[in-house]
LOTI-844189 format. One line per field, with one value per residue (C-alpha): residue number from 1; residue in one letter; x, y, z. Coordinates in pm, 1 decimal. Layout:
BEGIN
seq c(NUM; ...);
type c(A; ...);
u c(X; ...);
v c(Y; ...);
w c(Z; ...);
END
This chain:
BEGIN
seq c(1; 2; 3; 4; 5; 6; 7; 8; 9; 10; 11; 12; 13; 14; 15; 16; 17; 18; 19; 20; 21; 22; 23; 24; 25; 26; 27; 28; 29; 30; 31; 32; 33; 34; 35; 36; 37; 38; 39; 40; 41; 42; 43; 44; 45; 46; 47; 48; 49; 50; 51; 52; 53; 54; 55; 56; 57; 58; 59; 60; 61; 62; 63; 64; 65; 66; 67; 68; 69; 70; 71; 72; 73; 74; 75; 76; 77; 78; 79; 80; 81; 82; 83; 84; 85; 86; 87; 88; 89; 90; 91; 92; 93; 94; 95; 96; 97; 98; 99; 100; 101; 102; 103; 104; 105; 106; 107; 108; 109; 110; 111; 112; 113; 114; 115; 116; 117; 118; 119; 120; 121; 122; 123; 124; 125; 126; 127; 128; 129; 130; 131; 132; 133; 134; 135; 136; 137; 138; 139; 140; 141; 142; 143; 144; 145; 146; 147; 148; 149; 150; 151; 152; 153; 154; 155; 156; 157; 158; 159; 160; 161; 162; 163; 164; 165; 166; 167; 168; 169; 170; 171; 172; 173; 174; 175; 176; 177; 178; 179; 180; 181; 182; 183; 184; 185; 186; 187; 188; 189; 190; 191; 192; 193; 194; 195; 196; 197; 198; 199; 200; 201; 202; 203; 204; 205; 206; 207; 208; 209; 210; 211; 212; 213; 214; 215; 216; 217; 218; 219; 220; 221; 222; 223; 224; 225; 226; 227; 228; 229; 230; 231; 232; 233; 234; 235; 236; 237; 238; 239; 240; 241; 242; 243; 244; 245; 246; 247; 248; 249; 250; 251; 252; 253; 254; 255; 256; 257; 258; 259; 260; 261; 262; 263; 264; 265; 266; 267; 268; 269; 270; 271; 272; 273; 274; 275; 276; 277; 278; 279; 280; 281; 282; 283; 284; 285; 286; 287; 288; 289; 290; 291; 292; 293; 294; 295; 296; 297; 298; 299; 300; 301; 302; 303; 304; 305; 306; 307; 308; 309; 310; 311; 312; 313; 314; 315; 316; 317; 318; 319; 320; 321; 322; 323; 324; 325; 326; 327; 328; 329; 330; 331; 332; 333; 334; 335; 336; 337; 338; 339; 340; 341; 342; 343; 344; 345; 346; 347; 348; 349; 350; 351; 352; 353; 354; 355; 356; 357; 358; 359; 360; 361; 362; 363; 364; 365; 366; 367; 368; 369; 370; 371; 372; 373; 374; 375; 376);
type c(X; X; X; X; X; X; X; X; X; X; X; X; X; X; X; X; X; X; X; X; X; X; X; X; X; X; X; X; X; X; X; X; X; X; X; X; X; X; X; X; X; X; X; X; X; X; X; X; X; X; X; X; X; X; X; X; X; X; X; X; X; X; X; X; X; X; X; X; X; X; X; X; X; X; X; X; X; X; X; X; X; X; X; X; X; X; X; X; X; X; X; X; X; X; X; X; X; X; X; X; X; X; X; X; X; X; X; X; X; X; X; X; X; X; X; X; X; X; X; X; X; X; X; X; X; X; X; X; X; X; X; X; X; X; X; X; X; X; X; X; X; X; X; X; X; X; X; X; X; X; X; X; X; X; X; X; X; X; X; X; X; X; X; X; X; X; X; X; X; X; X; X; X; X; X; X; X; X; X; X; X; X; X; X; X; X; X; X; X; X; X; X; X; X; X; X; X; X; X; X; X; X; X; X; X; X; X; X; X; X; X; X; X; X; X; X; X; X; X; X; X; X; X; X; X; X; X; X; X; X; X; X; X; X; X; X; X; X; X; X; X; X; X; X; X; X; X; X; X; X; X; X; X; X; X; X; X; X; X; X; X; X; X; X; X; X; X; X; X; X; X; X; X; X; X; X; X; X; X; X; X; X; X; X; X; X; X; X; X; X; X; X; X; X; X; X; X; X; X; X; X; X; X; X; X; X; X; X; X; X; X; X; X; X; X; X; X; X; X; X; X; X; X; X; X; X; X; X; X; X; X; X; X; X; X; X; X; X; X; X; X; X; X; X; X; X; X; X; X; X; X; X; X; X; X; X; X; X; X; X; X; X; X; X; X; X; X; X; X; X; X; X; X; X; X; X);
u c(0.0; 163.3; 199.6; 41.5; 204.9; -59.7; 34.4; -139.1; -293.6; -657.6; -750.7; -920.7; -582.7; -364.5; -571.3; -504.6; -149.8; -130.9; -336.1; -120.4; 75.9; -173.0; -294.1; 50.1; 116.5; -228.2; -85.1; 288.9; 341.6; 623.3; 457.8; 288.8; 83.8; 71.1; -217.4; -422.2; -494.1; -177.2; -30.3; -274.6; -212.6; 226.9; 133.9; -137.4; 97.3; -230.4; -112.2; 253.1; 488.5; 784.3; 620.3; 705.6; 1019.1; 964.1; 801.1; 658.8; 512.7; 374.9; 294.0; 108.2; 137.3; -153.9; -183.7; -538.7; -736.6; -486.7; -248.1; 72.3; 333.6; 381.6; 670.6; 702.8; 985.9; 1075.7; 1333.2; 1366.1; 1491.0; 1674.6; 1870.5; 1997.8; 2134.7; 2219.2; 2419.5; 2528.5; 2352.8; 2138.3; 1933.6; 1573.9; 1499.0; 1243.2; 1042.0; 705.4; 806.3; 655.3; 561.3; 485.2; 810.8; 797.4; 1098.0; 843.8; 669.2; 986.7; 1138.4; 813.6; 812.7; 1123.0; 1141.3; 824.8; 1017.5; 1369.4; 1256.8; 1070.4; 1382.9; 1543.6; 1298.9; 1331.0; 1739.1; 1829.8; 2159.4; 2110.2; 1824.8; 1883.9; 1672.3; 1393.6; 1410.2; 1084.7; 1042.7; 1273.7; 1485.0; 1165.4; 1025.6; 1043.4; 1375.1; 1654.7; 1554.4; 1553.6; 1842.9; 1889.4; 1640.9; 1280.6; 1204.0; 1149.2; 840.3; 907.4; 843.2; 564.9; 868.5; 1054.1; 994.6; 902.5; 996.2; 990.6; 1388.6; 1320.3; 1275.4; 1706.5; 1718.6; 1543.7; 1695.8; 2045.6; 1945.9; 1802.9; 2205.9; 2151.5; 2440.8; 2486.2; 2506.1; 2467.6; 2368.7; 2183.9; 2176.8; 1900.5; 1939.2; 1707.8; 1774.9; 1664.9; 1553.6; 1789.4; 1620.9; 1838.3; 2130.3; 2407.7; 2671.5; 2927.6; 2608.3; 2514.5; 2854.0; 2888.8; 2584.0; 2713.8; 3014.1; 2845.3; 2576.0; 2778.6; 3076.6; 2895.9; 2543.7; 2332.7; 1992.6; 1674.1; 1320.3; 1010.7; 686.4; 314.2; 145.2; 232.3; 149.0; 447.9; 657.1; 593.2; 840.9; 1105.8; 931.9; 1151.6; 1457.8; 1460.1; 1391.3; 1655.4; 1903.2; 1774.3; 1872.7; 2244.3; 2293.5; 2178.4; 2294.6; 2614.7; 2356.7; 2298.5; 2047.9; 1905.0; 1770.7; 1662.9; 1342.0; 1114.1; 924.7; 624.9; 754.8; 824.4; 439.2; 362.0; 544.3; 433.7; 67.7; 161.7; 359.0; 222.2; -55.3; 209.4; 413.7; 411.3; 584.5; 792.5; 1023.7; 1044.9; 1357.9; 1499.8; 1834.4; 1923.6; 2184.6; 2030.3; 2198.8; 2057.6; 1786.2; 1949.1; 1836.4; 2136.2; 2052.1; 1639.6; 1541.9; 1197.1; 1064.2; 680.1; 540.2; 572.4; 254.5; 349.9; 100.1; -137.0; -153.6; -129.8; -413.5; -558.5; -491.9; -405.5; -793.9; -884.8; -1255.5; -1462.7; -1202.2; -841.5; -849.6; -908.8; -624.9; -365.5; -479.8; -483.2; -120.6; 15.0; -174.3; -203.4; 12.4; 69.4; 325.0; 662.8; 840.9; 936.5; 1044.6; 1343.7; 1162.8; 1420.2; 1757.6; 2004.5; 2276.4; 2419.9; 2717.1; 2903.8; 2827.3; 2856.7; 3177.6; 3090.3; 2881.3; 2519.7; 2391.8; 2460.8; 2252.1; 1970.6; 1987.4; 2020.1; 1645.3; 1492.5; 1561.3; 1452.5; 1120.8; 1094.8; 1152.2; 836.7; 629.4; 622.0; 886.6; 1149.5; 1248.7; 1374.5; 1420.6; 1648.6; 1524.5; 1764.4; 2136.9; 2397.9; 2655.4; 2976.3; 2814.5; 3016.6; 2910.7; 2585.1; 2669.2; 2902.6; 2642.8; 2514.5; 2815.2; 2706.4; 2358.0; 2350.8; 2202.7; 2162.4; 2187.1; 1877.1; 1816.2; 2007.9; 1876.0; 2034.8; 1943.6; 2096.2; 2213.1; 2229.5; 2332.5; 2075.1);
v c(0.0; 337.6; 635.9; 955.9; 1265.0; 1558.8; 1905.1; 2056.9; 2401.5; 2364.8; 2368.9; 1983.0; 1864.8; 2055.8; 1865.5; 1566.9; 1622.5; 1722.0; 1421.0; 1152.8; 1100.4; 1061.6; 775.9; 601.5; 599.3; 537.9; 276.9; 338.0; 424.6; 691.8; 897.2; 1209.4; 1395.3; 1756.9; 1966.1; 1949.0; 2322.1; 2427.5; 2257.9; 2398.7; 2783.6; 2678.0; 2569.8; 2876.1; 3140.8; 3336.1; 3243.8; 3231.4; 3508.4; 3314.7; 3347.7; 3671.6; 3530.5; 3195.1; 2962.8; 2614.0; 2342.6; 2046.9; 1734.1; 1400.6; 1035.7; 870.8; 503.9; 470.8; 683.8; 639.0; 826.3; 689.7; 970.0; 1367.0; 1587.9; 1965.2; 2170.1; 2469.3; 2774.1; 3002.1; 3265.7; 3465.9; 3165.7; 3145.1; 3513.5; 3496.7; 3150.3; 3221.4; 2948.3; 2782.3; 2546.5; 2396.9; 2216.3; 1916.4; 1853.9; 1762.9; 1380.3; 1060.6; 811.3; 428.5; 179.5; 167.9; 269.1; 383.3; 639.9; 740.3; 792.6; 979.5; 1219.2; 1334.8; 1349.0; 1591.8; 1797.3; 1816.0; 1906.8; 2234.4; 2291.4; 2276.6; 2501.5; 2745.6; 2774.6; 2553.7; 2353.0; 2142.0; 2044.7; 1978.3; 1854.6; 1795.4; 2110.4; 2343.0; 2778.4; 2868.9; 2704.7; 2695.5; 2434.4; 2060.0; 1988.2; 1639.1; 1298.2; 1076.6; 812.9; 682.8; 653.8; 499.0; 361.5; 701.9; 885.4; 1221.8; 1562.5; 1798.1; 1998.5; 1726.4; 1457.8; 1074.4; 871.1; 510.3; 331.5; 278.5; 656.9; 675.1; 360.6; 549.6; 857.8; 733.9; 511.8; 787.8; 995.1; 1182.8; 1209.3; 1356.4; 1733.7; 1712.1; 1564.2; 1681.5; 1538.9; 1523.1; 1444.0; 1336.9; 1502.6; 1416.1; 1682.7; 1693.2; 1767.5; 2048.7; 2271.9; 2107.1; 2300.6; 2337.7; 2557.8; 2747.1; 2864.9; 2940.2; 3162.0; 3326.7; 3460.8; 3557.6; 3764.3; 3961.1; 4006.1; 4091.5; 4263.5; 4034.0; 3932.7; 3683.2; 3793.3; 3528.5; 3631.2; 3561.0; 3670.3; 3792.3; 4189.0; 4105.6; 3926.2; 4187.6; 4445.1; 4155.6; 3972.5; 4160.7; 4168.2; 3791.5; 3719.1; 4001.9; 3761.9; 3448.4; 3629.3; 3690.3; 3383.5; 3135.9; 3290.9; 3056.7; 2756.6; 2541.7; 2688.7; 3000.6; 3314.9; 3585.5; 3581.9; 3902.9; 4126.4; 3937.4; 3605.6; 3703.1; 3817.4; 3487.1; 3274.0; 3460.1; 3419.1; 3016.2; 2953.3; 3195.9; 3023.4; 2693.2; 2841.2; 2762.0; 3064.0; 2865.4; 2775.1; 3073.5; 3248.8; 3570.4; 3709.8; 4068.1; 4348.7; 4482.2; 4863.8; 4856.9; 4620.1; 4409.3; 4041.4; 3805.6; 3484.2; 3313.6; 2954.6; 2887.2; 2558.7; 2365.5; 2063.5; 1765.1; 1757.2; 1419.6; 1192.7; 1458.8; 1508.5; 1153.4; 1106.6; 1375.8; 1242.9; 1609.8; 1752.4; 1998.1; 1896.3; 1713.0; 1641.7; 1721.3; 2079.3; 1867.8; 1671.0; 1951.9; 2152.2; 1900.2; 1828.4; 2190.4; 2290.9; 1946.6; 1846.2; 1493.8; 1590.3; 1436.5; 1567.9; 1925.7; 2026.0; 2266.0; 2446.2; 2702.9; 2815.7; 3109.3; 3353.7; 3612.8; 3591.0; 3909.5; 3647.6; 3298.0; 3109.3; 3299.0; 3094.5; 3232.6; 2881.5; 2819.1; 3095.0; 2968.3; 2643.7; 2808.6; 2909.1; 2683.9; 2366.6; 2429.0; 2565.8; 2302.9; 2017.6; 2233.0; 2180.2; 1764.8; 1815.4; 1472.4; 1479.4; 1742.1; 1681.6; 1934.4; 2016.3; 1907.9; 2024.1; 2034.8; 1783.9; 2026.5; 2273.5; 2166.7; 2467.1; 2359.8; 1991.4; 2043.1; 2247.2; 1878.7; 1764.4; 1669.6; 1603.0; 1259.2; 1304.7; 1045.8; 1102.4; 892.9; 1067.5; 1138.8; 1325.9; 1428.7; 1653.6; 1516.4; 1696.6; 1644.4; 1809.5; 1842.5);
w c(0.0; -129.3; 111.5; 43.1; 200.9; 249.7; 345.0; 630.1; 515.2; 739.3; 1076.5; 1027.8; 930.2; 1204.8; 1483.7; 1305.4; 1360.3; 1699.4; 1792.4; 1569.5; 1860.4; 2142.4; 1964.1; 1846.5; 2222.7; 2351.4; 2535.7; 2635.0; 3025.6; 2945.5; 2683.2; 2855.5; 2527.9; 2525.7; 2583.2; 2199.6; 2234.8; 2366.8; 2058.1; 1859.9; 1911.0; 1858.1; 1498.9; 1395.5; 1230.1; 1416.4; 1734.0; 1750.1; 1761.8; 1658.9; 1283.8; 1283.7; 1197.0; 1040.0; 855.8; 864.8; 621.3; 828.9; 625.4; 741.4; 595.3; 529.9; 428.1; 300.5; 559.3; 838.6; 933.3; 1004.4; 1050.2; 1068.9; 1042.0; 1040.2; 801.6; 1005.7; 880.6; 1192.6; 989.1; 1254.3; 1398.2; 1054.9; 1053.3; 1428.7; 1339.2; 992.2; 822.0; 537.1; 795.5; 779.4; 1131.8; 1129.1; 1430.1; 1589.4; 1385.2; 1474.9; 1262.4; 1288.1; 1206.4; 872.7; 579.7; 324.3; 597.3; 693.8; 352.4; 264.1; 531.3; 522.3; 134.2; 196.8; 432.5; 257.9; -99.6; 135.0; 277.7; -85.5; -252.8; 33.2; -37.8; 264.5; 248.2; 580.0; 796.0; 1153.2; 1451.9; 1631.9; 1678.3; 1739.5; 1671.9; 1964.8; 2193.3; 2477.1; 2233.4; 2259.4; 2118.2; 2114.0; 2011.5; 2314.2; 2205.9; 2637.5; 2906.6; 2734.9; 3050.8; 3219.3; 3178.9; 2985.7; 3145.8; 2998.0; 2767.0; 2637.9; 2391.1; 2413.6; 2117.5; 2074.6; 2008.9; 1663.0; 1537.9; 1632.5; 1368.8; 1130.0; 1161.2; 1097.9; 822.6; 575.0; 641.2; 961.0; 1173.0; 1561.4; 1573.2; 1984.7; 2288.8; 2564.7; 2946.0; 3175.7; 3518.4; 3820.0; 4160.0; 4513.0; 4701.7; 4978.6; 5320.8; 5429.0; 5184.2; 5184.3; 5427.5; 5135.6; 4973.6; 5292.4; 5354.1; 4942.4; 4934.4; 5267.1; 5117.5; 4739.4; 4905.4; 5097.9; 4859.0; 4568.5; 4754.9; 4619.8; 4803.9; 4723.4; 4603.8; 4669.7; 4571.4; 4611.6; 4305.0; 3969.0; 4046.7; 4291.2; 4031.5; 3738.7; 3714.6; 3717.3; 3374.4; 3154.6; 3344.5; 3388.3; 3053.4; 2899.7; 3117.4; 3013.5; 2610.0; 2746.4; 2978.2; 2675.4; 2392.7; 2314.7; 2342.4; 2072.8; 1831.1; 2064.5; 1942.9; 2182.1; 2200.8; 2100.6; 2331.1; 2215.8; 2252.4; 2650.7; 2649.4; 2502.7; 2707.7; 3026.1; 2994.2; 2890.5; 3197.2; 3481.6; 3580.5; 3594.2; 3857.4; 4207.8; 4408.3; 4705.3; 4396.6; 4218.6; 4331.4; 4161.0; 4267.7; 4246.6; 4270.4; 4585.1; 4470.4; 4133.5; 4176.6; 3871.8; 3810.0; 3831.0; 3835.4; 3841.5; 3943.1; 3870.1; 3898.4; 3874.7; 3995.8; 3748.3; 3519.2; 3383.0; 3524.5; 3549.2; 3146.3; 3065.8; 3277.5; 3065.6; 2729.4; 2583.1; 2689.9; 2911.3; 2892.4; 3093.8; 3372.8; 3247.6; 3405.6; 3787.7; 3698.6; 3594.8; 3943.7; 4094.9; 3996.7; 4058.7; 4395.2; 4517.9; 4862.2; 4705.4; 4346.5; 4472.1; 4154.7; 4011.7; 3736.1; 3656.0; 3418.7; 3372.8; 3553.0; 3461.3; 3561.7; 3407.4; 3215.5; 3462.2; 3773.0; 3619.4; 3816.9; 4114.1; 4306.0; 4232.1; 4176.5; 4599.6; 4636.8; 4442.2; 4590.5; 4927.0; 4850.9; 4634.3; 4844.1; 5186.2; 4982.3; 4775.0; 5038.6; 5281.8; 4986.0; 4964.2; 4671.9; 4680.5; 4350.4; 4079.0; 3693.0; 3500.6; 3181.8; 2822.6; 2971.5; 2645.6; 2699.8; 2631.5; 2932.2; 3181.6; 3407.2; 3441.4; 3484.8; 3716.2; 3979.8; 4044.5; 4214.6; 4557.0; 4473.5; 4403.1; 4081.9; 3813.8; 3460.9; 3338.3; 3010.3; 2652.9; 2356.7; 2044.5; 1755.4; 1444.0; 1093.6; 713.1; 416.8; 151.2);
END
């Protein structure tokens, strides 16, 4: 039976490509689906500020009337200037294990790439690099977090037999929540405060947390800027992320550090409870009970896992010990709130900075993902 590769250009079709993977892993424990509206509003060009600086062709396989793969051609056309480059990315792919879905999908998405004056195509990668990016090649026995993809073993096969090779490797690792900061930590933060005047904000609502938006996420621009892939995100991409993550946040582990003369944000740690469970249990719907499950999940006393949704310094302050500050907040606050475990999001491989501020935390590297590259 010949594949038939259909380009998504209607609403009708977009759904069924967000839902193509709730179904392929219907019944796989690790798999946690996104939210179908969510997922929605990232591929509308209507919704999604990143289009204001690229552009996307998502195509579905279809064997008969079923569909049996997706993939999306993405040219972030700012990364390309920022990074000096000719590069499509592919992402949002799944497909069943089959060579002649495979070789039609990303046929579909490389001739795009072509026509568009594209001389490589790189990924997963989504729009920015707050996007679900990094194959999962190590850890398929772990249940994925709600910003990172799940992928059955085979897609790596796959992959690498149609000429991709490694590009990188990211690292995730899961923490224990220790029950008191370590002394090495206490004594650490101690020493930074007072040396460089530098003091902790917690808040309780976002009116509190406002005026610091910008400045946190004009830091998160600097302090990730050498990362693989990053772009600085636009004023409206802040707004948009903001209003997606807000009402996420749990305050006892949001800690902002500042300059306490100039009031200047120098480091953030913002973390929420694990939504895992809570959106498989979902299946990707907010409607009739998914909403009870996800607040139940965030304000609930019974969520033993949190996420490290994001974590930064700036570059004038990194090697100076503003991590032990951080953690000099966020674990006592984190351990009071039923928290026992922590998951870092994707960490590259080569950041040895941010790998190395685990030391002493007894924390076990249980997942690998890679984004992979080809020449067209």
């Amino acid at each position: 039976m010949s594949i038939k590769i259909v380009e998504v250009n209607n609403k009708s079709l977009r759904k069924k490509f967000v839902k193509f993977p709730i179904e392929l892993y219907k019944d796989n424990p690790y798999f946690v689906p996104p939210l179908v509206l969510d997922e929605m509003d990232t591929l509308n060009p209507d919704k999604n500020p990143a289009f204001d600086f690229c552009e996307q062709q998502l195509f579905l396989a279809f064997r008969d009337n079923d569909v049996v793969g997706r993939i999306a051609a993405i040219i972030n056309h700012r990364s390309n200037e920022v990074w000096n480059q000719k590069c499509a990315r592919f992402g949002f792919i799944d497909f069943i294990d089959d060579n002649e879905v495979v070789d039609a999908l990303f046929s579909a998405a490389e001739r795009w790439a072509k026509s568009k004056g594209m001389d490589t195509i790189h990924g997963p990668m989504g729009f920015t690099d707050l996007d679900k990016e990094g194959l999962l090649i190590y850890g398929y026995d772990r249940i994925a977090t709600m910003s990172t993809i799940y992928n059955f073993p085979y897609y790596v096969d796959q992959i690498e037999r149609i000429g991709f090779e490694k590009d990188v490797d990211w690292h995730e690792y899961y923490i224990p929540v220790p029950e008191a900061v370590p002394e090495r930590h206490q004594r650490i933060s101690q020493i930074v405060s007072q040396k460089y005047g530098l003091k902790i904000l917690k808040f309780k609502s976002f009116k509190q947390i406002t005026p610091y938006v910008d400045k946190l996420f004009n830091l998160l621009n600097r302090a990730y800027a050498p990362l693989y892939g990053f772009v600085p995100l636009t004023k409206k991409q802040i707004d948009h992320y903001v209003k997606m993550y807000v009402p996420l946040l749990r305050w006892d582990v949001v800690s902002i550090i500042v300059q306490e003369d100039t009031d200047e944000v120098v480091g953030f740690g913002i973390g929420i409870p694990s939504l895992a469970l809570a959106l498989q249990k979902s299946r990707g719907k907010l409607f009739p009970t998914g909403w009870y499950h996800l607040i139940k999940a965030l304000k609930g006393k019974n969520n033993k896992v949190l996420d490290l949704l994001l974590m930064g310094v700036s570059p004038d302050y990194q090697g100076k010990g503003v991590n032990a500050l951080i953690f000099n907040d966020f674990i006592p606050s984190a351990h009071k709130s039923g928290f026992r475990f922590a998951e870092t999001n994707p960490e590259l491989e080569m950041n040895n900075k941010i790998s190395a501020q685990w030391d002493g935390f007894n924390a076990e590297h249980h997942k690998t993902r890679r984004a992979y590259r080809k020449k067209l």
